[in-house]
C-alpha positions in Angstrom: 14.9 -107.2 3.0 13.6 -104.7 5.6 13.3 -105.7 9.4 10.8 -104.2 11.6 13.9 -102.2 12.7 13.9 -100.4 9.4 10.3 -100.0 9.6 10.7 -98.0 12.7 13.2 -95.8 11.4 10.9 -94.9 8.4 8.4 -93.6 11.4 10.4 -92.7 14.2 10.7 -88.5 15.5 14.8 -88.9 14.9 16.2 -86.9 12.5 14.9 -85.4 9.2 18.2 -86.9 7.8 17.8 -89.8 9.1 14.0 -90.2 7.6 14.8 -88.9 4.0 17.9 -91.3 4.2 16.4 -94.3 5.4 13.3 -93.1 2.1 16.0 -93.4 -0.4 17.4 -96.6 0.8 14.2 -97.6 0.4 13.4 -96.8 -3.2 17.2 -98.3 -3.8 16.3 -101.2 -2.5 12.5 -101.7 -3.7 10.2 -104.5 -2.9 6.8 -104.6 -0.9 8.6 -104.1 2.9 9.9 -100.7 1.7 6.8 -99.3 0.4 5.1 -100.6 3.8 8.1 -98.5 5.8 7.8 -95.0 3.5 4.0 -95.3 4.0 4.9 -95.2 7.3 1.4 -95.2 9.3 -1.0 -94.5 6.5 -2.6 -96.7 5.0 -2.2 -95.6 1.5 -0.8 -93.2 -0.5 -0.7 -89.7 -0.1 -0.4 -88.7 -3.7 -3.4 -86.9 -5.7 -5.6 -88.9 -7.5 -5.4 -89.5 -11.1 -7.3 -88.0 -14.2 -10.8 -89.2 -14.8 -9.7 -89.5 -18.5 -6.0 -90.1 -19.2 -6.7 -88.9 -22.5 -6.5 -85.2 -21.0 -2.8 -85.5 -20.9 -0.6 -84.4 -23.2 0.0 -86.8 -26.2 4.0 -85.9 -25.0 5.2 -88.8 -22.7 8.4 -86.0 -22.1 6.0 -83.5 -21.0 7.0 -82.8 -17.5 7.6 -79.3 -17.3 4.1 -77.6 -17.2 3.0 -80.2 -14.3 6.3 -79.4 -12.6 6.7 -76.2 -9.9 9.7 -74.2 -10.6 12.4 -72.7 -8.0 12.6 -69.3 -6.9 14.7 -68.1 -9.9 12.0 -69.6 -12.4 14.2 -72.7 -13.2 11.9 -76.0 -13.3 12.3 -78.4 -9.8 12.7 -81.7 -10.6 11.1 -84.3 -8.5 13.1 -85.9 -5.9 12.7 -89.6 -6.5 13.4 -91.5 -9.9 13.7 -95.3 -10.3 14.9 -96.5 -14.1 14.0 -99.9 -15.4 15.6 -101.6 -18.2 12.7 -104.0 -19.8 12.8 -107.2 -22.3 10.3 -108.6 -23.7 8.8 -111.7 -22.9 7.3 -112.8 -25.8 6.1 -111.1 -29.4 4.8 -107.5 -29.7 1.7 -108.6 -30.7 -1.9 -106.8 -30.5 -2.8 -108.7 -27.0 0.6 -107.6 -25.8 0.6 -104.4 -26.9 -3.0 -104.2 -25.4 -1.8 -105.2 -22.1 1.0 -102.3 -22.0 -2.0 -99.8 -23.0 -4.2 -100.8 -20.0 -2.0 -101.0 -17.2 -0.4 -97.6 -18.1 -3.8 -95.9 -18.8 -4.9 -97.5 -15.2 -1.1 -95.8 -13.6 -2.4 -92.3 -15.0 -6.3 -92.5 -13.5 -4.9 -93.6 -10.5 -2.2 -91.2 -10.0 -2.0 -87.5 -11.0 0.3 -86.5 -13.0 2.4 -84.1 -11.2 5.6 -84.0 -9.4 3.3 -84.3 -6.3 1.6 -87.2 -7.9 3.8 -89.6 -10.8 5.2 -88.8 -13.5 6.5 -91.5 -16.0 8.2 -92.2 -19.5 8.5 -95.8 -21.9 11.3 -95.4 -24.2 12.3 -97.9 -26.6 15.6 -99.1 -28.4 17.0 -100.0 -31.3 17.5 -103.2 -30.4 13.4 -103.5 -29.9 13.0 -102.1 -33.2 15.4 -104.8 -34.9 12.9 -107.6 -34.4 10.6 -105.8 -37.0 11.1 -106.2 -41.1 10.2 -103.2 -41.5 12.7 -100.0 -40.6 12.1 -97.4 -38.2 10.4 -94.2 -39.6 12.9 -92.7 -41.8 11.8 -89.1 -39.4 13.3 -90.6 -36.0 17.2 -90.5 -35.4 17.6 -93.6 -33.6 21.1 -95.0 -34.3 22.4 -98.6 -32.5 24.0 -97.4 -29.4 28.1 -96.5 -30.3 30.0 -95.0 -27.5 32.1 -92.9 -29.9 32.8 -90.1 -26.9 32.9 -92.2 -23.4 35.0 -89.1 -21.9 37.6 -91.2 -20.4 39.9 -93.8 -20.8 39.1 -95.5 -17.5 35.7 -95.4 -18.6 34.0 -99.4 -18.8 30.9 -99.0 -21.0 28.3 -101.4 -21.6 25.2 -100.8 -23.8 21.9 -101.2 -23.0 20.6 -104.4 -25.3 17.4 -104.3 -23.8 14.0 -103.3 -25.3 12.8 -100.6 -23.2 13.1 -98.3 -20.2 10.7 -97.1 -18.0 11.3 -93.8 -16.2 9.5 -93.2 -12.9 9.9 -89.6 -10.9 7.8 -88.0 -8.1 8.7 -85.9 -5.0 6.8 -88.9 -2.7 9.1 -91.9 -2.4 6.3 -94.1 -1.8 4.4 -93.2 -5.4 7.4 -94.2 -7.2 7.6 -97.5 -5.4 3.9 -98.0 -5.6 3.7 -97.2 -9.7 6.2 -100.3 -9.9 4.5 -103.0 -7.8 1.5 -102.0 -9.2 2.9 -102.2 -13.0 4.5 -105.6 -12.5 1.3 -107.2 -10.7 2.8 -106.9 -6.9 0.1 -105.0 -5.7 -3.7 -104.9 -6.9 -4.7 -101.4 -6.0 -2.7 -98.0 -6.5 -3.6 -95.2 -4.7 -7.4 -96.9 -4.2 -8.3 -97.8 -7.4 -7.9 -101.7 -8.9 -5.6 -102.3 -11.4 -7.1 -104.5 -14.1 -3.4 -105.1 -16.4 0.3 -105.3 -15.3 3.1 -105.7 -17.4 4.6 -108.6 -15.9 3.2 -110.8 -18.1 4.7 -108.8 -21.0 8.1 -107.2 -19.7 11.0 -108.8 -17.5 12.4 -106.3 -15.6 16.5 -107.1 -16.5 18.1 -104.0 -14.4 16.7 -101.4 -11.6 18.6 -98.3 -10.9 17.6 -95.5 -9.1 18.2 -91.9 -8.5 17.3 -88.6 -6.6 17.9 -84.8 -7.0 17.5 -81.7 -5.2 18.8 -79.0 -2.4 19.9 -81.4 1.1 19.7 -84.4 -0.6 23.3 -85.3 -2.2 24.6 -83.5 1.4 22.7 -86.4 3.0 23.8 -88.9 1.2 27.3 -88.6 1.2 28.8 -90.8 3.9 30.1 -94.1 3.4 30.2 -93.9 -0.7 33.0 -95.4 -3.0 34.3 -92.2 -4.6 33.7 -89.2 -2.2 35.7 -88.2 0.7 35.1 -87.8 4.4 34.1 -85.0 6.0 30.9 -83.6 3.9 32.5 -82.1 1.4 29.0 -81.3 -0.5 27.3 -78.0 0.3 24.2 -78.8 2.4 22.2 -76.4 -0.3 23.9 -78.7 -3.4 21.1 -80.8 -5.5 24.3 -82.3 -7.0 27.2 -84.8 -5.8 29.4 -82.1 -7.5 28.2 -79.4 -5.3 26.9 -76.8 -8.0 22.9 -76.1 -9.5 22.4 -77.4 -12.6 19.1 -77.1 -14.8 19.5 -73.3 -15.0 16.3 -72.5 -17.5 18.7 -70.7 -20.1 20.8 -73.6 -20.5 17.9 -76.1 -20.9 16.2 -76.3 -24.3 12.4 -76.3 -24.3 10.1 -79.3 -24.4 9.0 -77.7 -28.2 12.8 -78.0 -29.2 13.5 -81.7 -28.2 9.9 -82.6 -29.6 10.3 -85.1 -33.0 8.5 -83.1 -35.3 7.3 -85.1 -38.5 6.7 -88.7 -39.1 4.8 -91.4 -37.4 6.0 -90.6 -33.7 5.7 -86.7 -34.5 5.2 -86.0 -30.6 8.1 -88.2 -29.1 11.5 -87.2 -28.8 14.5 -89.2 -28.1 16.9 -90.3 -24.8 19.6 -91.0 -24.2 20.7 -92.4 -20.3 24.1 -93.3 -18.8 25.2 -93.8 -16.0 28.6 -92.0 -14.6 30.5 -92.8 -11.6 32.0 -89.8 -10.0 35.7 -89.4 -8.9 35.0 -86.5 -5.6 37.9 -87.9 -3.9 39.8 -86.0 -6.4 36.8 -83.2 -7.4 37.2 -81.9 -3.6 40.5 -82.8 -2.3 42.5 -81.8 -5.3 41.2 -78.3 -6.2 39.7 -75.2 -3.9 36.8 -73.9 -4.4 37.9 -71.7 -7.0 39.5 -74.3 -9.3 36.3 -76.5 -9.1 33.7 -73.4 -10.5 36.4 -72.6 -13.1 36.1 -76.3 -14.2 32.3 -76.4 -13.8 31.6 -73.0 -15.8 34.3 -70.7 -16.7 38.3 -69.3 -15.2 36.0 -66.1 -15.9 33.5 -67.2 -13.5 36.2 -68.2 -10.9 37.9 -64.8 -11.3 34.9 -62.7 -11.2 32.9 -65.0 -8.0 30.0 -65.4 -10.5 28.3 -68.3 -8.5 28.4 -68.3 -5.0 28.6 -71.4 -3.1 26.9 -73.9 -4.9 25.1 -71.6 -7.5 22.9 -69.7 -5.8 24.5 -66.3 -7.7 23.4 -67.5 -11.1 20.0 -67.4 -11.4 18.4 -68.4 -14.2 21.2 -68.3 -16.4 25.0 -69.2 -16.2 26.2 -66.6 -18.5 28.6 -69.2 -20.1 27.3 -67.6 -23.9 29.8 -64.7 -22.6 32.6 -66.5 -23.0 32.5 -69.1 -25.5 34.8 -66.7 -27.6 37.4 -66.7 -25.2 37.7 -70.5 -24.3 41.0 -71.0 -26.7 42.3 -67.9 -25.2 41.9 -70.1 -21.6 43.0 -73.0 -22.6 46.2 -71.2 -23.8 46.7 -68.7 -21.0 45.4 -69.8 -18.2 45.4 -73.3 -18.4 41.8 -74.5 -18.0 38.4 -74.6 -19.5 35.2 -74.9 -18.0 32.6 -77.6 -18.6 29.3 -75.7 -19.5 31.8 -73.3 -21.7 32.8 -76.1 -24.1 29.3 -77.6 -24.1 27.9 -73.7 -25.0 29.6 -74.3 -27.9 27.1 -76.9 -29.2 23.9 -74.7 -29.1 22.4 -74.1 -32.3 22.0 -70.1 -32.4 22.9 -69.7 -29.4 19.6 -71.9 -27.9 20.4 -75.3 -26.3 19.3 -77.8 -28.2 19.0 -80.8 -25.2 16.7 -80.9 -22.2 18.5 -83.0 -19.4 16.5 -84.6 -16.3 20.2 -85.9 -14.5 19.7 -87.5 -11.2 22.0 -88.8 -8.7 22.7 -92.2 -7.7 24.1 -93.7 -5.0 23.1 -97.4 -6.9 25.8 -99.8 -5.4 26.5 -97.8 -2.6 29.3 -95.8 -5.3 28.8 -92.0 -5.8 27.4 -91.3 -9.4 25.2 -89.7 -11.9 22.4 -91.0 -13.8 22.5 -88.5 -16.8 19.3 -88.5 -19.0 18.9 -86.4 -21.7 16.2 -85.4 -24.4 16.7 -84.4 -27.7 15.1 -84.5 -31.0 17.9 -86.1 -32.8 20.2 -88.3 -31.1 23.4 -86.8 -33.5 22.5 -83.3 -31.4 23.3 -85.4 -28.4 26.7 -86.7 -30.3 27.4 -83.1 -31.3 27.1 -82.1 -27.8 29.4 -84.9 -26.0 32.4 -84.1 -28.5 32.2 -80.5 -27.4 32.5 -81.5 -24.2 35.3 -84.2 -25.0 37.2 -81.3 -26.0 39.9 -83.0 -28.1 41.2 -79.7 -29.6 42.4 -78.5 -26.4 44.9 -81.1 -26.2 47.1 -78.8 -28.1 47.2 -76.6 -25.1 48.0 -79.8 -23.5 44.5 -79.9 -22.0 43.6 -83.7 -21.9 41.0 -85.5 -20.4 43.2 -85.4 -16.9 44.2 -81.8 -17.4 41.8 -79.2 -16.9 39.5 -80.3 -19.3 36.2 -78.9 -17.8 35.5 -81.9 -15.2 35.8 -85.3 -17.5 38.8 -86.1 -15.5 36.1 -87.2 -12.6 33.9 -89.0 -14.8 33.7 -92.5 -15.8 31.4 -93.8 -18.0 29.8 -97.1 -16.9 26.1 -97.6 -18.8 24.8 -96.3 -22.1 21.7 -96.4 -23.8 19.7 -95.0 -26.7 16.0 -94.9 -26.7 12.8 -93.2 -28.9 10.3 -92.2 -26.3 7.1 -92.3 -28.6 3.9 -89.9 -28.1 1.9 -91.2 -25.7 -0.9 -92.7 -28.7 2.1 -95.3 -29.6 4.2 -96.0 -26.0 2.4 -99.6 -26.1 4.9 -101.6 -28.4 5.1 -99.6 -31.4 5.5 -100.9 -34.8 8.1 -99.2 -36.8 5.7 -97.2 -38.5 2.3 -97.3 -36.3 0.2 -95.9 -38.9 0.8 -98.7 -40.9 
C-alpha cells in the first residue's frame, strides 16, 4: 500500500536514484496506487500507441530483438522493467475461454506498441497445462515435466513451477508494465486510451508475481539493504548486473532463428525455461579481488591478460571465451580455477550458442537474485548447457561446486520452471495439437 508520501517521492526534484528506486519498488509491489505514483502527474501513459492491426506482428511471441535498440557495441538492450506471473486456470480450456485470452491480448497489442519503449510480452505454457488434455503434445516440441537434474548447489531449495502458464511483461517505462497487468486482469478499463473489451481474470488466477529489472545504474541502485550483498556498494555504478559484469554480449547469444521450434503444430514458438537464483555477493565481493571474480566469470586468461575492464566495457561484442575452451582442463589443473562462460562455451553447437537468455535481476523479497530466463528450441539444449556449467569433471582437479568452479559456489537455486511459448496464432490455450 502506497501513502501519499510515496506518491510524492515518485514526483518529487530529489534524486534520480531516489525516483528510479522508489519506480522499481513500485513495480515490486504492484497494485493500482503504484501505477498512480510512476505516472506521476500525467494522466496516462506515455508509451506509443499500439498497432492498428495486431496481426502485423510477428507470428513469434519471443520476437523481441528487431523491436529492441541495441548498445553502443551492437549487443541488443534489454528493457528495464519485467514483471513474471505464474497463471492457473480457473476453469476448462474451452473455446469461450480460449476466446477470452485471444481478445484481451489482441486489445494489449492495439493499445500498446510493441517496443521496448512501448510493451513487450510473452504466454508460455507448461507441462503441467498440457497434462489435462488426452491427447499428447506434438511429438516436434521438447517439453519434458520439469526435473531439476543440475540445481548447481547443494544448498540449493528448488521448487517447480505446477502452474499452467507464465506471462512475461518487459518495457523500459515502469508504468506500461504495471498498466499491461491491471488492464489484463480487469483492474483498469482503459490502457493507454483505448477500452479494453476482455481481461483474463475470469480465466487465469494469478498464483505468484515476481519481478525484475536490468541495465547500466540500476543493480548499483539497488543494492542497499539486500539479504546477500555487502555494505558499501560493492557493484560498479556502470554494472547491469548484481554480479558487476555485462552480459548479453551478441556472440554469446544465439539468434531468434536458432531458438525458433521449427516443424510441427507450434513451428514458430520456442521454449523457456525460468528460475529464479538467489545470489551469495557477501562472498562474490568480499572473498575475491577483482581479478579472481573476472577469472570466475570468463576465463584465468581473461584475468591475466585484463580482457574486460571494470565491469565489461573491454569486451565488446564478444567475450572471446571460444579462445580458450581448449585450455580449460589445463586451468583447472594448473591454476586452479575455471571460468563460468568458459565451461558454458563448451555447450555450443559448432561453435554458435544455441540459447538466447533475457536474465533480469530481482530484488523480489527484498534478497539479492537473478531471475534467469532462457530460450531454446529444445529444452535438452538447455540440460546440455547447465551440466557444462555444473562442471562435475573438474572435481578431479578438486574443483567442486565451492571451489573455483566458475561462480556456482554463489548461486542457489530457488524456482524452476519449464514452459512452450507457442506462435502467437496459438498463445490462447492451445490444444496439444491446434491444428487438430
Amino acid at each position: 500500500m502506497y501513502t501519499q508520501n510515496d506518491t510524492n517521492i515518485c514526483s518529487s526534484e530529489t534524486s534520480k536514484r531516489s525516483r528510479r528506486a522508489f519506480i522499481r519498488a513500485a513495480v515490486a509491489s504492484g497494485g493500482s496506487a503504484a501505477l498512480a505514483a510512476c505516472l506521476e502527474d500525467r494522466p496516462s501513459l506515455n508509451a506509443p500507441k499500439g498497432v492498428a492491426e495486431p496481426a502485423s506482428l510477428p507470428d513469434r511471441q519471443h520476437a523481441w530483438n528487431d523491436a529492441l535498440p541495441t548498445d553502443q557495441d551492437g549487443n541488443v538492450r534489454p528493457p528495464k522493467h519485467h514483471i513474471f506471473l505464474s497463471l492457473s486456470l480457473s476453469g476448462e480450456p474451452n473455446a469461450a475461454a480460449r476466446e477470452t485470452v485471444a481478445a484481451a491480448l489482441t486489445e494489449v497489442e492495439r493499445a500498446v506498441e510493441w517496443s521496448s519503449a512501448g510493451l513487450l510480452f510473452t504466454l508460455g505454457y507448461t507441462p503441467a497445462y498440457f497434462d489435462r488434455f488426452d491427447a499428447s503434445l506434438d511429438d516436434a516440441v521438447d517439453l519434458p515435466k520439469p526435473s531439476p537434474i543440475v540445481v548447481l548447489s547443494a544448498e540449493s531449495d528448488v521448487t517447480v513451477d505446477a502452474n499452467d502458464g507464465l506471462l512475461h511483461f518487459a518495457s523500459d517505462d515502469a508504468a506500461a508494465v504495471l498498466a499491461a497487468e491491471e488492464a489484463l486482469f480487469g483492474e483498469r478499463k482503459r490502457l493507454n486510451g483505448r477500452s479494453m473489451s476482455a481481461s483474463l481474470d475470469a480465466v487465469f488466477e494469478r498464483t505468484s508475481r515476481r519481478t525484475g529489472f536490468v541495465g547500466p545504474g540500476l543493480p548499483a541502485d539497488r543494492q542497499n539493504g539486500l539479504d546477500g550483498i555487502p555494505e558499501g556498494e560493492p557493484v560498479p555504478e556502470e554494472a547491469p548486473f548484481f554480479m558487476g559484469f555485462r552480459s548479453g554480449f551478441r556472440e554469446s547469444q544465439a539468434t531468434e532463428d536458432r531458438v525458433t521450434i521449427r516443424d510441427g503444430a507450434f513451428a514458430g514458438g520456442a521454449t523457456q525455461h525460468f528460475e529464479t537464483i538467489e545470489l551469495d555477493l557477501e562472498v562474490w565481493f568480499e572473498e575475491s579481488d577483482h581479478e579472481q571474480r573476472v577469472a570466475r566469470m570468463f576465463s584465468p586468461d581473461h584475468a591475466e591478460r585484463g580482457l574486460v575492464g571494470e565491469y565489461g566495457e573491454r569486451l565488446g561484442s564478444e567475450t572471446g571465451v571460444t579462445t580458450v575452451t581448449d585450455e580449460i582442463h589445463n586451468h583447472a589443473r594448473e591454476r586452479g580455477v575455471v571460468g563460468h562462460a568458459q565451461k558454458l562455451a563448451r555447450a555450443r553447437e559448432n561453435g554458435k550458442p544455441v540459447l538466447l537468455r533475457r536474465d533480469v535481476n530481482t530484488t523480489d523479497g527484498d534478497v539479492c537474485g537473478l531471475h534467469f530466463v532462457s530460450l531454446q528450441r529444445e529444452l535438452s539444449e538447455f540440460t546440455r548447457a547447465r551440466e557444462a556449467m555444473a562442471g562435475e569433471e573438474f572435481g578431479r582437479y578438486g574443483l567442486g561446486p565451492r571451489q573455483s568452479n566458475g561462480i556456482l559456489q554463489y548461486l542457489r537455486v530457488r524456482h524452476w520452471g519449464s514452459y512452450l511459448v507457442p506462435p502467437r496464432t496459438h498463445r490462447a490455450l492451445p490444444r496439444p495439437d491446434p491444428r487438430m
